[in-house]
C-alpha positions as CSV (number, residue, x, y, z in Angstrom):
1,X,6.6,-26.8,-22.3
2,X,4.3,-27.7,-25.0
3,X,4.2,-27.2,-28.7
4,X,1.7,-24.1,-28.2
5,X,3.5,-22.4,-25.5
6,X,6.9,-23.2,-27.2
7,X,5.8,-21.1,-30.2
8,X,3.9,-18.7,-28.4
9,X,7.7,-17.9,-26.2
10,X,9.7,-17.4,-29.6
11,X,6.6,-15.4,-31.0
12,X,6.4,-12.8,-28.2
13,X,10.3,-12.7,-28.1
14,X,10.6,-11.9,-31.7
15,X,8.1,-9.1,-31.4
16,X,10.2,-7.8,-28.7
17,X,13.2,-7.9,-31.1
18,X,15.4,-10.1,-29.3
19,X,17.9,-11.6,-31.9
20,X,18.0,-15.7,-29.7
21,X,15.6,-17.1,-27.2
22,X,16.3,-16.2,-23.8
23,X,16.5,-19.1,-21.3
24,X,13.6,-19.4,-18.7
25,X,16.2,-18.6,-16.0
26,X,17.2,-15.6,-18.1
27,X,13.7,-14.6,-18.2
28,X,12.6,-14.9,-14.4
29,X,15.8,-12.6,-13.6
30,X,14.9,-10.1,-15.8
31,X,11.4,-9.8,-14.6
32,X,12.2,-10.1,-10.8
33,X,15.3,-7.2,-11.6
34,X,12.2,-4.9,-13.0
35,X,9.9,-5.8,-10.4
36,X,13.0,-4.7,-7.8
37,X,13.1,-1.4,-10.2
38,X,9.5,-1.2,-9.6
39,X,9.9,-1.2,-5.8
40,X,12.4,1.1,-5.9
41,X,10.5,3.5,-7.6
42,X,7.6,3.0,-5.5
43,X,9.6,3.7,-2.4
44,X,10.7,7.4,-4.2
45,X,7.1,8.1,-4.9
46,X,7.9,7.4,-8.8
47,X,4.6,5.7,-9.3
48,X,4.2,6.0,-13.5
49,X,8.0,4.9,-13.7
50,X,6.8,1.8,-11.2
51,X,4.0,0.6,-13.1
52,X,6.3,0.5,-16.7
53,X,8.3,-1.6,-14.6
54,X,5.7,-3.8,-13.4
55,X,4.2,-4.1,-16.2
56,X,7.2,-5.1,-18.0
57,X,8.0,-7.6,-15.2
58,X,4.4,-9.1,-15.8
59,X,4.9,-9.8,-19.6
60,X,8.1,-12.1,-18.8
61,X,6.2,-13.7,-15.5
62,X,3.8,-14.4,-18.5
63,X,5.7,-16.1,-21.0
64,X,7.3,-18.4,-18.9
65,X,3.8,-19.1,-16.5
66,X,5.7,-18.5,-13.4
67,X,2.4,-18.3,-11.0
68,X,4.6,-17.0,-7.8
69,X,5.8,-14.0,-9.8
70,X,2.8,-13.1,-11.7
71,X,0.5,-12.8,-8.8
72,X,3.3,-10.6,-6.7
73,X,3.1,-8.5,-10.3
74,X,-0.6,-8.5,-10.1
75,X,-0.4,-7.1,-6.7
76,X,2.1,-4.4,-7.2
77,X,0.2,-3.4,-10.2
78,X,-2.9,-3.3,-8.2
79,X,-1.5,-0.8,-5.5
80,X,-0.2,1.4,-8.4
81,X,-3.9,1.4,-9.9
82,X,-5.7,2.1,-6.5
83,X,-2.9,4.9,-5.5
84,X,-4.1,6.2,-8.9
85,X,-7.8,6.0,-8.2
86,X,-8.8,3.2,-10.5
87,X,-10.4,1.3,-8.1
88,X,-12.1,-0.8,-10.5
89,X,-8.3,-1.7,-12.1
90,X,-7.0,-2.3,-8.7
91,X,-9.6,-4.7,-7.8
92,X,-9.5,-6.8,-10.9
93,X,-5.2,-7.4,-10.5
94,X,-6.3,-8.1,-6.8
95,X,-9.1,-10.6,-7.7
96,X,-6.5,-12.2,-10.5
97,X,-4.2,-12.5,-8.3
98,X,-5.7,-13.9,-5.4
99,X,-7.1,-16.9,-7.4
100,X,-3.7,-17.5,-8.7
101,X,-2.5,-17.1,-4.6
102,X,-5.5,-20.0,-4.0
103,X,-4.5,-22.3,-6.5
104,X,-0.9,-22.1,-5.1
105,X,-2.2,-22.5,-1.7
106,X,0.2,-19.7,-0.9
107,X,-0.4,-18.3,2.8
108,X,1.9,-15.1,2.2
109,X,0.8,-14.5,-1.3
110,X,-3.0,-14.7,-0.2
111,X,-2.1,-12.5,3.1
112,X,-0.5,-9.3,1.1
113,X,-3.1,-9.9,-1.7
114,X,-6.0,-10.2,0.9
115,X,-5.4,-6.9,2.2
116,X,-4.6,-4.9,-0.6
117,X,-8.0,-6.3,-1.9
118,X,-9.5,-4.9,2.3
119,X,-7.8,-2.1,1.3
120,X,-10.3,-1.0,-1.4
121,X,-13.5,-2.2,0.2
122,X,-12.3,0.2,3.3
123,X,-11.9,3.3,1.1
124,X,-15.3,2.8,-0.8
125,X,-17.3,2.2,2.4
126,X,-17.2,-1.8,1.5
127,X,-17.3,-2.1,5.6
128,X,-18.4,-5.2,6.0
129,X,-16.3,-7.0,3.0
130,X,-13.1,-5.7,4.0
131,X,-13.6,-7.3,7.8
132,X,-13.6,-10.6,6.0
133,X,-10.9,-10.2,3.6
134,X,-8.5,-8.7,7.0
135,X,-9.6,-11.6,8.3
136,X,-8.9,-14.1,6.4
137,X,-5.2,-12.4,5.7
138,X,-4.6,-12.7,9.3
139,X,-5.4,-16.4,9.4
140,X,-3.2,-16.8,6.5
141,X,-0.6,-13.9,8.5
142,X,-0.4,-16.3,11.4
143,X,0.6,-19.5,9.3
144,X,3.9,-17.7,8.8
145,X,6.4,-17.1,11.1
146,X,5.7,-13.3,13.1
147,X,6.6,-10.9,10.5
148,X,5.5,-7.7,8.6
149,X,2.2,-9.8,6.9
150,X,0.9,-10.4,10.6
151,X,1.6,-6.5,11.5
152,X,-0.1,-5.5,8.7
153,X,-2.9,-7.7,9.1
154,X,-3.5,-6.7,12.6
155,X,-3.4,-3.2,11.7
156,X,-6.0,-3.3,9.2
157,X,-8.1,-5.3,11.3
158,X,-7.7,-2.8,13.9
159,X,-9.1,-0.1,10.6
160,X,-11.9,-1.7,10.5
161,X,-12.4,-1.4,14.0
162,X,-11.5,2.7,14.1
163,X,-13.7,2.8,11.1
164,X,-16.9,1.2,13.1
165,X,-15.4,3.8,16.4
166,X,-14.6,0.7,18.5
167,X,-11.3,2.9,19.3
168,X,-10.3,0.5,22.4
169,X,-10.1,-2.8,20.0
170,X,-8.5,-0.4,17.4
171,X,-5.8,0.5,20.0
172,X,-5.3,-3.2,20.6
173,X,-5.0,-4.2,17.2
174,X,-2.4,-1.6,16.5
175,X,-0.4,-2.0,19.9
176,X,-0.1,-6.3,19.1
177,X,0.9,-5.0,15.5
178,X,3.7,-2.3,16.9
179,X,5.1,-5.7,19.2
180,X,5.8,-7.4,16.2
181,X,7.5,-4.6,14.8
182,X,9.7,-4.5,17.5
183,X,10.4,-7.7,17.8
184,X,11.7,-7.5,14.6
185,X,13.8,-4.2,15.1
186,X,11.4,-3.2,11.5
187,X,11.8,0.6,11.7
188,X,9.2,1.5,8.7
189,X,6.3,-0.7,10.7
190,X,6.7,1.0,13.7
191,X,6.0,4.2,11.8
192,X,3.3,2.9,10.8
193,X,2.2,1.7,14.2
194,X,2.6,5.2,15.3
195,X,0.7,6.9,12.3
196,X,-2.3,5.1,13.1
197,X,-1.8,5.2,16.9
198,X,-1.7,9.1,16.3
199,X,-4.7,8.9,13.7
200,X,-6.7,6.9,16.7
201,X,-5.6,9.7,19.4
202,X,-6.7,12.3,17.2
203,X,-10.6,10.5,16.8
204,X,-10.8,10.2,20.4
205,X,-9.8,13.9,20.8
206,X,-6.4,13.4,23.0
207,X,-4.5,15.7,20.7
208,X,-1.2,16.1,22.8
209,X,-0.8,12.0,22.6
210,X,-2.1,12.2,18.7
211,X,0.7,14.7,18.0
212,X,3.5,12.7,20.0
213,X,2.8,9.7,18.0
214,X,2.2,11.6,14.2
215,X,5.6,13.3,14.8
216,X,7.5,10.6,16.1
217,X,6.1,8.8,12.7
218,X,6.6,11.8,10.8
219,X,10.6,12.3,11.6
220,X,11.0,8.2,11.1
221,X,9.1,8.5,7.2
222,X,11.3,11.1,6.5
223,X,14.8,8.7,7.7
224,X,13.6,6.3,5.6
225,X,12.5,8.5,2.5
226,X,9.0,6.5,2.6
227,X,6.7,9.0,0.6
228,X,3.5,6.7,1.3
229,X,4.1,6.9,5.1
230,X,4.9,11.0,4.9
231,X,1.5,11.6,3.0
232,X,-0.5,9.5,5.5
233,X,1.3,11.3,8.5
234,X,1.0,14.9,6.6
235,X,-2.8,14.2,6.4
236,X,-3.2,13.3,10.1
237,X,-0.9,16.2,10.8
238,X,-3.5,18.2,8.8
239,X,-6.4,16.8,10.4
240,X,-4.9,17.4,13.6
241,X,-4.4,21.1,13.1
242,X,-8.0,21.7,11.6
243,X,-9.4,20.0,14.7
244,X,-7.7,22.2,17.3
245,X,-8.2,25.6,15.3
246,X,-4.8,26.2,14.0
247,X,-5.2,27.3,10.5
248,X,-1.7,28.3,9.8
249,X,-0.3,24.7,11.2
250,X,-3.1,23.1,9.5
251,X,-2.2,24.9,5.7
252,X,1.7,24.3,6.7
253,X,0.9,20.9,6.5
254,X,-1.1,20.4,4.1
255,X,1.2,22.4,1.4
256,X,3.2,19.8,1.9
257,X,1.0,17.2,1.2
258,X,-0.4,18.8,-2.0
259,X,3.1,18.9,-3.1
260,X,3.7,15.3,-2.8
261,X,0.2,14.4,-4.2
262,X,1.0,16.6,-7.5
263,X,4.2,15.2,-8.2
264,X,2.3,11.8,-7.9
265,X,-0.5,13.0,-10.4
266,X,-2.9,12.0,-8.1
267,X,-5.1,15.1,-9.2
268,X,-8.3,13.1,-7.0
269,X,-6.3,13.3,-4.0
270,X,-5.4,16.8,-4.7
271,X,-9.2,17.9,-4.7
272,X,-10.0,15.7,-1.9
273,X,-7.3,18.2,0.2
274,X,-8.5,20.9,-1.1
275,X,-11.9,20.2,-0.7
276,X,-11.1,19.4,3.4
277,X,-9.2,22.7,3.4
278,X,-12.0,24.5,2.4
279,X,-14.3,23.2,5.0
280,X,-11.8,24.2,7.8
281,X,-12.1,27.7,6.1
282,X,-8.1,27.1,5.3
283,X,-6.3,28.2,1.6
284,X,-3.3,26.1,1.2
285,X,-1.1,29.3,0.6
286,X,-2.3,31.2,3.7
């Protein structure tokens, strides 16, 4: 360590009131303990409580200059900031991160940072700049051995594709993805596999396979208490309902969802519902 970053460690630990100088090992468990808090939190729709805790996991990923630990913070931080609508936040931990995942020549770190970063383009109509950064995760996916970073890259390559209405290569995308879940016995992916499955069937107007698939997802969200897979599901659920008619299914659903979405804070996503709601000529408490 040199002189600078030797002073600059007992500086920052001083201000933080700590009476002796924690080792580095000391240092990287605490901030990979709060960035397992973080997770957790995550997981039980906690998002404020997640962020402190990636945040705090940052700081000591920071003082130490461990590169592995400070881009997964980065990352996490990032999905906080976009679930919060801060797009602009999001993509700057992304973009941080990802040069960090670069100069580490990392091939998992740049596949989960690659499309979190997709992720954004997609849901600001960035079409065309979230094909290539899907695409370059899944080369990076397929460096690894089969696992959830190939599922997920294949499934948001297969976005992309629902996006632009090529619904067969969506399908395809998402039935290689839902293989590799089941290869791997992963009970959340498939769920996933099926939400977007479900979301597909819906597009292409086969509602009775659209609601197989979105309930089958539904019931498996709810086993494994994942809040971000029983929005998305609630939504298509939602959607669903509006398409065939059935206001009373459609506001059953979506009461849900508000309730979810205003426990979260997410006050944009809120108005986004409500604003959907009101064009199916649907009140929330009917």
């Amino acid at each position: 360590m040199t002189g600078y970053r030797r002073w600059l460690l007992v500086f920052c630990l001083v201000g933080l009131g700590c009476a002796s100088v924690p080792s580095q090992e000391k240092l990287q468990s605490q901030a990979i303990s709060l960035n397992d808090q973080g997770d957790k939190y995550v997981r039980q729709g906690r998002v404020n409580r997640a962020e402190g805790k990636f945040a705090e996991a940052l700081k000591f990923n920071r003082l130490i200059d461990r590169r592995v630990g400070i881009a997964a913070n980065l990352n996490n931080l990032g999905v906080i900031a976009q679930k919060q609508g801060n797009a602009a936040q999001a993509t700057a931990y992304f973009q941080e991160a990802l040069e960090i995942n670069r100069e580490l020549h990392d091939p998992s770190g740049l596949s989960e940072t690659l499309n979190n970063l997709g992720l954004v383009f997609l849901s600001h109509g960035k079409v065309n700049e979230a094909q290539q950064a899907y695409q370059e995760a899944l080369e990076n996916a397929r460096l690894l051995p089969p696992g959830s970073l190939l599922a997920l890259s294949l499934t948001h390559v297969g976005d992309v594709a629902r996006v632009r209405k090529d619904y067969d290569l969506a399908l395809n995308y998402y039935h290689q993805a839902l293989l590799v879940d089941e290869g791997r016995k992963d009970a959340r992916g498939r769920a996933m596999r099926w939400e977007r499955l479900g979301g597909t069937f819906l597009d292409l107007r086969d509602y009775a396979r659209a609601d197989l698939h979105l309930q089958f997802a539904l019931r498996e969200f709810r086993r494994l208490e994942d809040t971000d897979g029983i929005a998305d599901t609630l939504k298509e659920l939602t959607l669903l309902a509006l398409a065939q008619g059935d206001k009373k299914e459609a506001a059953f659903h979506a009461t849900l969802l508000l309730e979810i979405y205003q426990a979260r804070c997410q006050e944009f996503k809120v108005k986004e519902l409500e604003e959907l709601l009101k064009a199916g000529g649907v009140s929330s408490s009917q």
